[in-house]
N, CA and C atoms as an extended XYZ file, in Angstrom:
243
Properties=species:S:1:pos:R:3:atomname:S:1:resname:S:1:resid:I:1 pbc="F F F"
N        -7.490       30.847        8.163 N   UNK     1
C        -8.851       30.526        8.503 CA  UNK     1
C        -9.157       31.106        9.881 C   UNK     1
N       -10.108       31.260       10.129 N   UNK     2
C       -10.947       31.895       11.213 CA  UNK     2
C       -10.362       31.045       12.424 C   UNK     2
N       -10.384       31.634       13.889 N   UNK     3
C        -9.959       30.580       14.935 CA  UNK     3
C       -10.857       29.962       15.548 C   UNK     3
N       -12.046       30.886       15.150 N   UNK     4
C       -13.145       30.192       15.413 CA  UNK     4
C       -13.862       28.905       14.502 C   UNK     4
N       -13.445       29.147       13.467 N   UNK     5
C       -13.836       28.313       13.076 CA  UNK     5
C       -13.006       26.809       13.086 C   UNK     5
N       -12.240       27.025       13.443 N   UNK     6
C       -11.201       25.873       13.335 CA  UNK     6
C       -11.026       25.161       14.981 C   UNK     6
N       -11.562       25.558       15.886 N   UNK     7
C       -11.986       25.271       17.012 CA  UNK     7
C       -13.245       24.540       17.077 C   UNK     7
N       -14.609       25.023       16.222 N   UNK     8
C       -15.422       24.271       16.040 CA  UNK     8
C       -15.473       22.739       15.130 C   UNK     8
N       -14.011       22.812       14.331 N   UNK     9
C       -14.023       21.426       13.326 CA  UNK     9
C       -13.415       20.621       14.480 C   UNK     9
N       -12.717       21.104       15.248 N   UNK    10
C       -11.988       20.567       15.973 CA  UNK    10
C       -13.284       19.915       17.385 C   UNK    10
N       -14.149       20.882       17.625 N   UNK    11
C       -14.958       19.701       18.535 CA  UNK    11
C       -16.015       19.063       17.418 C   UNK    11
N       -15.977       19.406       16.648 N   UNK    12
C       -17.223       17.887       16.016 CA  UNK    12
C       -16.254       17.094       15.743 C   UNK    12
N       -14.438       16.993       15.571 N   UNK    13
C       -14.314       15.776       15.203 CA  UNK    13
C       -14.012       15.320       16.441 C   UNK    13
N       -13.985       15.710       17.977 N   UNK    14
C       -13.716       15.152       18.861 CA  UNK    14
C       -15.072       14.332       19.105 C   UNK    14
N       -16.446       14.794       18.830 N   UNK    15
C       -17.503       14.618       18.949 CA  UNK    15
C       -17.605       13.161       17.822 C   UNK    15
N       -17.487       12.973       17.099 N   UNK    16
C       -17.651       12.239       16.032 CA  UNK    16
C       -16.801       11.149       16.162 C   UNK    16
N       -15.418       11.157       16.823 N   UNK    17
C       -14.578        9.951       17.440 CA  UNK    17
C       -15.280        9.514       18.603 C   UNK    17
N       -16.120       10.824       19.353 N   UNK    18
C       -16.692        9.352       20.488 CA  UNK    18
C       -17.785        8.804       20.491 C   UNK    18
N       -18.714        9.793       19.397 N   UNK    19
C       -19.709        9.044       19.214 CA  UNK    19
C       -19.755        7.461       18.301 C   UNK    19
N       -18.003        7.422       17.240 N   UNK    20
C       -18.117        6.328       16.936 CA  UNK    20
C       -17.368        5.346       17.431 C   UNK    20
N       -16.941        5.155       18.911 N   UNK    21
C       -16.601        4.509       19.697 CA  UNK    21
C       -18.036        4.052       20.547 C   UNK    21
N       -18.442        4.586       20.673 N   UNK    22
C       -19.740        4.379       21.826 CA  UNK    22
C       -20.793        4.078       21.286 C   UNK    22
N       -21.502        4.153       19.970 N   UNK    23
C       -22.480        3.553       18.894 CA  UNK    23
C       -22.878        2.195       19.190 C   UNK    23
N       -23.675        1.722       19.517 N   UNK    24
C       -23.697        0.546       19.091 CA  UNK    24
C       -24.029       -0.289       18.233 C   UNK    24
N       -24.910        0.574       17.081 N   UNK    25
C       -25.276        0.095       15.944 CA  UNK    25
C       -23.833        0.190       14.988 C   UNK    25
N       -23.799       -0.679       13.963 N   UNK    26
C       -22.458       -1.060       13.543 CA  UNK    26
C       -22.714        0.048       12.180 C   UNK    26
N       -23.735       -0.142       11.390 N   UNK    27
C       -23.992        0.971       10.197 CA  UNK    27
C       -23.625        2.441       11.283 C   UNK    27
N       -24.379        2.788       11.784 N   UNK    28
C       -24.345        3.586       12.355 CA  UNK    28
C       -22.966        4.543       12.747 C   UNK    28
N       -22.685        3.599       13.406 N   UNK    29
C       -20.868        3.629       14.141 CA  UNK    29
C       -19.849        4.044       12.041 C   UNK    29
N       -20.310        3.175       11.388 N   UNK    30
C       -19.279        3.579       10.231 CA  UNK    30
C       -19.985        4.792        9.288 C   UNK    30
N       -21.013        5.280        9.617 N   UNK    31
C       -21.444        6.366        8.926 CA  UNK    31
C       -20.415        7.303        9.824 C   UNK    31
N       -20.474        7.322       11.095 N   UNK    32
C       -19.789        8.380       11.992 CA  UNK    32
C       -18.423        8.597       11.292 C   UNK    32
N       -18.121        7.380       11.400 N   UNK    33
C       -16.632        7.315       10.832 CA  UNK    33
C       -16.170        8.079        9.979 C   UNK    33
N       -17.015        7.875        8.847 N   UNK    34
C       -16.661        8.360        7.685 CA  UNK    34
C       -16.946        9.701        7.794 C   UNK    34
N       -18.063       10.388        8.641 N   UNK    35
C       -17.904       11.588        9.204 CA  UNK    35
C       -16.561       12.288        9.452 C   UNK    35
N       -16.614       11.651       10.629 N   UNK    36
C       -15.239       11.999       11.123 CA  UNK    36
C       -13.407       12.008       10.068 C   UNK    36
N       -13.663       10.982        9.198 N   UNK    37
C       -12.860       11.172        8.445 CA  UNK    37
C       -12.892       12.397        7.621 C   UNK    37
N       -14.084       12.865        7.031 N   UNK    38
C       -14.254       13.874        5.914 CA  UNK    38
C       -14.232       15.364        7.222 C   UNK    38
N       -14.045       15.489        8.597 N   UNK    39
C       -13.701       16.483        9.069 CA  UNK    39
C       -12.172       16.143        9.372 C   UNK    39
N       -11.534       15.255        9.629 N   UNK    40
C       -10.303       15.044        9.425 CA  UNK    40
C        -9.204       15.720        8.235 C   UNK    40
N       -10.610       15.829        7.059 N   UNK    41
C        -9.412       16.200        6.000 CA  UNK    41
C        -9.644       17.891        6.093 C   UNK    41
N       -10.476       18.205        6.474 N   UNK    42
C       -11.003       19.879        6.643 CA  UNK    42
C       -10.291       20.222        7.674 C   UNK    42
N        -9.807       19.620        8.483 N   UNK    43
C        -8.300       19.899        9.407 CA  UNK    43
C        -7.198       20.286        8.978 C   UNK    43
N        -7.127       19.053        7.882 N   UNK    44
C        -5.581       19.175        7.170 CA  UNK    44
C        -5.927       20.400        6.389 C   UNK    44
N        -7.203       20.564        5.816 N   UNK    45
C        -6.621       21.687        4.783 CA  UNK    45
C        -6.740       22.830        5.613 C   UNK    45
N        -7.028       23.124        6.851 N   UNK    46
C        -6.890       24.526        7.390 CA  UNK    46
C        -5.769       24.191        7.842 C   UNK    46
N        -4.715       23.422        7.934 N   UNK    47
C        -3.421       23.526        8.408 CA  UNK    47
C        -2.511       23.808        7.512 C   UNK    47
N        -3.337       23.850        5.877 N   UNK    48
C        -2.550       23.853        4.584 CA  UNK    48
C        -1.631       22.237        4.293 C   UNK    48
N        -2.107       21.517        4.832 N   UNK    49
C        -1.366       20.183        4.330 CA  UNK    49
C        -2.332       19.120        3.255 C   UNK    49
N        -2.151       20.098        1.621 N   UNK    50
C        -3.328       19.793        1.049 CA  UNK    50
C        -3.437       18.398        0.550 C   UNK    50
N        -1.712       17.968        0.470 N   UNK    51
C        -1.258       16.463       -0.113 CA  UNK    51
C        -2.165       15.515        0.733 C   UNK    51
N        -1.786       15.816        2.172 N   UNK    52
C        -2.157       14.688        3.721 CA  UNK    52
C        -3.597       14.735        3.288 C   UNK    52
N        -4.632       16.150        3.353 N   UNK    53
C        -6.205       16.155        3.005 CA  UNK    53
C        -6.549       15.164        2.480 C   UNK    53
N        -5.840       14.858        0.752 N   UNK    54
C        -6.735       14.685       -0.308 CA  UNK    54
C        -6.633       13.111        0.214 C   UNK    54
N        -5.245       12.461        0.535 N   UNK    55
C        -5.099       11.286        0.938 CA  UNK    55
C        -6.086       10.867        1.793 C   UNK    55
N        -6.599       12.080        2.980 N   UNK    56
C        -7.418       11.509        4.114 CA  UNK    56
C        -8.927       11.539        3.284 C   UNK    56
N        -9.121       12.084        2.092 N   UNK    57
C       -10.299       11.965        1.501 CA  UNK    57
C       -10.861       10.882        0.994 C   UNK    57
N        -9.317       10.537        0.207 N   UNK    58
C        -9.767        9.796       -1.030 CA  UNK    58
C        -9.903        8.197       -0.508 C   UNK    58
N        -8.871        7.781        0.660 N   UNK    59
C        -8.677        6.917        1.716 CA  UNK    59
C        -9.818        6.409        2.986 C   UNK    59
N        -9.448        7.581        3.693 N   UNK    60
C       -10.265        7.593        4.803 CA  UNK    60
C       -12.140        7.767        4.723 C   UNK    60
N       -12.195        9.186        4.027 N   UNK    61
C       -13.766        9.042        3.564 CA  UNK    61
C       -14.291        8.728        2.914 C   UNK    61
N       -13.379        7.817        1.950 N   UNK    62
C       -14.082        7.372        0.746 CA  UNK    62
C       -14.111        5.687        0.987 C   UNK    62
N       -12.871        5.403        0.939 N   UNK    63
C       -13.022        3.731        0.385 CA  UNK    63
C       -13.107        2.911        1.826 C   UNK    63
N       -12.442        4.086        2.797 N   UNK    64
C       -12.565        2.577        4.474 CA  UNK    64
C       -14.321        2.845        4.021 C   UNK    64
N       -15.057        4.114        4.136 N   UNK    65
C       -16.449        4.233        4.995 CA  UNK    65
C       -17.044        3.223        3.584 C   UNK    65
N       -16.976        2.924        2.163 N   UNK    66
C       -17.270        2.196        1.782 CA  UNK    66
C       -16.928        0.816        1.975 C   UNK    66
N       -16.057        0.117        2.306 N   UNK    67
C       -15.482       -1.131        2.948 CA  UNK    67
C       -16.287       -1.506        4.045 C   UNK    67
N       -16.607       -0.286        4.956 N   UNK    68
C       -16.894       -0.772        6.061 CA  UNK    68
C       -18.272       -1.091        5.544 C   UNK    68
N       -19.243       -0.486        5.587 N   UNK    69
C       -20.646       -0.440        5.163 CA  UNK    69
C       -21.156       -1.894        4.541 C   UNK    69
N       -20.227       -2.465        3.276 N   UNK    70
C       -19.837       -3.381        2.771 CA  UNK    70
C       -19.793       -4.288        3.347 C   UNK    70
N       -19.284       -4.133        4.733 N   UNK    71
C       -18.803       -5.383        5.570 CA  UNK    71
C       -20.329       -5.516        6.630 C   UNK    71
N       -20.899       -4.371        6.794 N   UNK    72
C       -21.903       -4.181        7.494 CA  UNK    72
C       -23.269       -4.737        7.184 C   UNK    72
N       -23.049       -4.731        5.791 N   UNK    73
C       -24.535       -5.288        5.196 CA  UNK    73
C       -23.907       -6.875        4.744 C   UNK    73
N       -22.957       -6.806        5.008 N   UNK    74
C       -22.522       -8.713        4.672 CA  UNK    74
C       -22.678       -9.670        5.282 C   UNK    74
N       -22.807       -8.990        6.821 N   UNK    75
C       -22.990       -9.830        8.214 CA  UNK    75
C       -24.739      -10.130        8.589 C   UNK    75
N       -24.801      -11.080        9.397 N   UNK    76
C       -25.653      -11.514        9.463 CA  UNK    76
C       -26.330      -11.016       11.097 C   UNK    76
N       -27.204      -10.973       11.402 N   UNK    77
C       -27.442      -11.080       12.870 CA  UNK    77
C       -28.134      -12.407       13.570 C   UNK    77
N       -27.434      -12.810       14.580 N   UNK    78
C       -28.215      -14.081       15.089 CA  UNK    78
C       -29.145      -13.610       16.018 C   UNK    78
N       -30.308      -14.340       16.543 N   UNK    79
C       -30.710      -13.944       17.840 CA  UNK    79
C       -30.913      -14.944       18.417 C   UNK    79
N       -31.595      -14.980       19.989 N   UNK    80
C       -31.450      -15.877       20.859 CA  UNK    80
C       -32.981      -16.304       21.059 C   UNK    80
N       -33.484      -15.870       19.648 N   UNK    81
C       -35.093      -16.597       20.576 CA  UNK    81
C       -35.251      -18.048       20.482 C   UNK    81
């Protein structure tokens, strides 16, 4: 793969870990996530580690970013008025 191009997956997923550290909306923050997971596996496969990919696919971008979301619309918000 290109070095360029593999330099650029490499800053959106640096980009995409801090934007979902620093989010403060909680949907929000696990959409990133799951971002970041599905460039996680476009890592592995330009490293050729297609087994690790599919795992980080089928795992990471699939069922946490559904779990989480899940958990996101389950919660409630209080407020203080």
């Amino acid at each position: 793969m290109i070095l360029e191009i593999k330099i650029a997956m490499l800053v959106l997923v640096i980009v995409c870990a801090v934007a979902s550290i620093t989010i403060k909306d909680l949907l929000g923050a696990a959409v990133v996530f799951g971002t970041y997971s599905f460039m996680m596996c476009l890592l592995w496969v330009s490293m050729a580690a297609v087994d690790v990919a599919f795992t980080e696919a089928a795992i990471g971008a699939g069922v946490s970013t559904v779990l989480m979301i899940a958990a996101v619309f389950r919660t409630t918000r209080r407020t203080k008025d």
